[in-house]
C-alpha positions in Angstrom: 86.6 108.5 93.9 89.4 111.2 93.1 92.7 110.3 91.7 94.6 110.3 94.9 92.2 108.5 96.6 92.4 105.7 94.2 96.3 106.0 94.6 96.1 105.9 98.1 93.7 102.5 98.0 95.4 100.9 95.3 98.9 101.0 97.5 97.2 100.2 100.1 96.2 97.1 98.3 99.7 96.9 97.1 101.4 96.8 100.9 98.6 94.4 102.3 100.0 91.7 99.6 103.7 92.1 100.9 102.6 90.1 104.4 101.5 86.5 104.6 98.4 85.6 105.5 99.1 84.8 109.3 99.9 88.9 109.4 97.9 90.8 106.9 95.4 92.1 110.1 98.2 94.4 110.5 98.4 95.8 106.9 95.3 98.2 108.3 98.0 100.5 109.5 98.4 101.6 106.2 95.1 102.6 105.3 96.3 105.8 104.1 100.3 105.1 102.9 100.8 109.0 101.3 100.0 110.8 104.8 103.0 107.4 105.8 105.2 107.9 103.1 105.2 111.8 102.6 105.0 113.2 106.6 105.7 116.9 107.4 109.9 117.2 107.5 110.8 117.8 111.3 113.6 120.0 109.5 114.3 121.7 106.5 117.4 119.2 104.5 120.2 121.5 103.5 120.5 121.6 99.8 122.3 118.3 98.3 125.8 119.0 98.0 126.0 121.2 100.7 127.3 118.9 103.3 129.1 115.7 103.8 128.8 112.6 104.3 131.8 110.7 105.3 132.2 107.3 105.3 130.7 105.6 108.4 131.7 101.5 108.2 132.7 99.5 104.8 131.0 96.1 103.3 131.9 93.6 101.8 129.8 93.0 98.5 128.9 89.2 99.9 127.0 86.8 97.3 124.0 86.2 97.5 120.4 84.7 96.0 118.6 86.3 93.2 115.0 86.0 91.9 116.0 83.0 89.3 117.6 81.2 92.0 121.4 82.1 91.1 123.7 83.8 92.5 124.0 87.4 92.7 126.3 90.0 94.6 124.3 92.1 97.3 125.3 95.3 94.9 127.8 94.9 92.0 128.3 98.1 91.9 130.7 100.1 89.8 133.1 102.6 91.3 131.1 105.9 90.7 127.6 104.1 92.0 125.6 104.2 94.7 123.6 101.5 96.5 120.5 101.9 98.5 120.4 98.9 100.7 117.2 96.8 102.6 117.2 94.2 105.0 113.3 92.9 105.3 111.2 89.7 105.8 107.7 89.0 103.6 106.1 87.9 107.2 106.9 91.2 108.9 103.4 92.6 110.0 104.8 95.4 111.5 103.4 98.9 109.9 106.7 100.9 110.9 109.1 98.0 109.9 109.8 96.1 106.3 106.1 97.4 104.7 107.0 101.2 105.7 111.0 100.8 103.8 109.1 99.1 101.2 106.3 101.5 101.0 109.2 104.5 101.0 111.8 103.0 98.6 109.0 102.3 95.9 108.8 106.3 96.1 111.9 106.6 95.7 112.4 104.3 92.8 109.5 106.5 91.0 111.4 109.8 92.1 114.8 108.6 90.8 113.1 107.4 87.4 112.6 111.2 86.9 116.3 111.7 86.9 117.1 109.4 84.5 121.3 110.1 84.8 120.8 109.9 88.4 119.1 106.9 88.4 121.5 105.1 85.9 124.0 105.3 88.9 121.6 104.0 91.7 120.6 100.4 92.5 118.2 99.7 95.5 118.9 96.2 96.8 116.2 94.5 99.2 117.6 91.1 101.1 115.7 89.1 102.9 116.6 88.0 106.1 113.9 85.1 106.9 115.5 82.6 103.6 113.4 80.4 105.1 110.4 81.2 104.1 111.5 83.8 101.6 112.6 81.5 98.5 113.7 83.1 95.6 110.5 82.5 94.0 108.4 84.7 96.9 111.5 87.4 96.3 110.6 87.4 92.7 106.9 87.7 93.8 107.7 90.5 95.4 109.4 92.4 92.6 106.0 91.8 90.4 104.3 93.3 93.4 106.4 96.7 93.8 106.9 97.1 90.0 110.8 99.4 90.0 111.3 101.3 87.5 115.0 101.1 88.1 117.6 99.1 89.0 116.1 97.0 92.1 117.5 94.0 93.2 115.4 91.3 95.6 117.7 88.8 97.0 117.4 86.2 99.6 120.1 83.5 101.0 121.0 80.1 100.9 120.0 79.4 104.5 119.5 81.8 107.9 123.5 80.6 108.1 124.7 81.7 104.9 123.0 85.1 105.5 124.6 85.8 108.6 128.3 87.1 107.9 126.1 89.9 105.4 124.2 90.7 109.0 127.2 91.1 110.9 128.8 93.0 108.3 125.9 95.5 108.1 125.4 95.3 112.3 121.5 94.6 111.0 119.8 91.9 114.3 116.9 89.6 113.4 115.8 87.3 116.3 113.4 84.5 115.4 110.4 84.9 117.9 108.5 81.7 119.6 105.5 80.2 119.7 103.7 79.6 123.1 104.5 76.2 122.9 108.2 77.4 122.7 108.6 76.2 119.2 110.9 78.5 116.6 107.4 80.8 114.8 107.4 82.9 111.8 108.1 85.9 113.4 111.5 88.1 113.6 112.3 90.9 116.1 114.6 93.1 114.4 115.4 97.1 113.8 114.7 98.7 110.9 117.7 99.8 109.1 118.3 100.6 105.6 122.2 101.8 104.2 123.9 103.9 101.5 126.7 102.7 100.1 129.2 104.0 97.5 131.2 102.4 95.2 134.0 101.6 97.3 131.6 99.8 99.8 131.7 102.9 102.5 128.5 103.0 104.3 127.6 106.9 103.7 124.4 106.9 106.2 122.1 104.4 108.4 118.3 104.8 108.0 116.2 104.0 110.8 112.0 104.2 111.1 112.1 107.7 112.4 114.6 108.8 110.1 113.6 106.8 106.6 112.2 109.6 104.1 112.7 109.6 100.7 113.1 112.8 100.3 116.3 112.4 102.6 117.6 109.3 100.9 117.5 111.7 97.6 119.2 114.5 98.7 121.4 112.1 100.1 122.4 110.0 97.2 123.0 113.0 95.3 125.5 114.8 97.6 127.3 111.3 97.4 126.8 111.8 93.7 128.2 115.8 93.6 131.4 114.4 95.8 132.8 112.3 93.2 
């Protein structure tokens, strides 16, 4: 087998163990995550620090969960940082929802590792909005699983009530989903979203399936970066 296509399995592998068991028939979507992760550019990005990107909303940098079961701020972030932010579930089965943000901020975490001063002012943040089901311990699970090379927070809530002044600050929906019998399932409708955010807590840009490239989110970060 070549190189790539031992890449390509071996993420493959890597997505499939990001979904529960109840929704890993839908991990076959990515059978091949490059040709997911890396698609032809509908457009050529301008240069970084050729545009800008003014502030859209501001945050609040709420507390929250970490891996050890403590508490951690969503970002922490100094004044001339930047945060990349996530909002997913371990259930999702959905191939163009949490395993495709996953799938495209682990390549960005190996891209920024090749700018090492770049990446000291980055940290990726990945909150989970099913606390539930995603203890800290599953959060921490998944870290081992996408192996960062940076700074890469996974953080999860207290309870579904704790977590929701963080969704409404970030406008970010999930909707538990029923079960036949009308009882609350394990499933959450919601729209992908993933944030930038400076220092200061201004949200520089919104992320959505179609528009959720690394290559984007790079170019991005450093015009934030060239502003300062």
């Amino acid at each position: 087998m070549r190189p790539e296509a031992l890449v390509a399995a071996a993420l493959a592998l890597l997505l499939a163990g990001l979904v529960r068991a109840d929704a890993r028939e839908h991990a076959a979507h990515f059978a091949h995550p490059n040709a997911t992760v890396d698609p032809p550019l509908l457009f050529e990005p301008p240069a970084p620090g050729s545009y800008e990107l003014p502030p859209i909303s501001w945050v609040e940098d709420h507390m929250l969960v970490a891996e050890d079961g403590g508490p951690a701020p969503l970002l922490g972030l100094g004044s001339a940082q930047v945060g990349v932010v996530s909002f997913i579930y371990r259930g999702c089965g959905d191939a163009s929802g949490c395993p495709l943000a996953l799938a495209v901020l682990r390549r960005l975490d190996r891209e920024l590792a090749k700018w090492p001063e770049l990446a000291a002012q980055v940290r990726l943040a990945t909150v989970s909005f099913d606390p539930e089901h995603d203890t800290p311990e599953r959060m921490s699970e998944l870290r081992e699983l996408m192996q960062p090379r940076g700074d890469w927070r996974f953080l999860t809530a207290a309870s579904e009530r704790a977590l929701r002044p963080v969704m409404q600050d970030f406008g970010q929906d999930a909707v538990r989903l029923a079960t036949a019998e009308g009882e609350p399932s394990a499933l959450l409708r919601h729209v992908l979203k993933v944030f930038l955010v400076d220092g200061t807590g201004a949200v520089r840009n919104v992320y959505s399936a179609g528009f959720l490239d690394w290559r984007i989110l790079l170019n991005d970060i450093r015009t934030v970066q060239a502003a300062r």
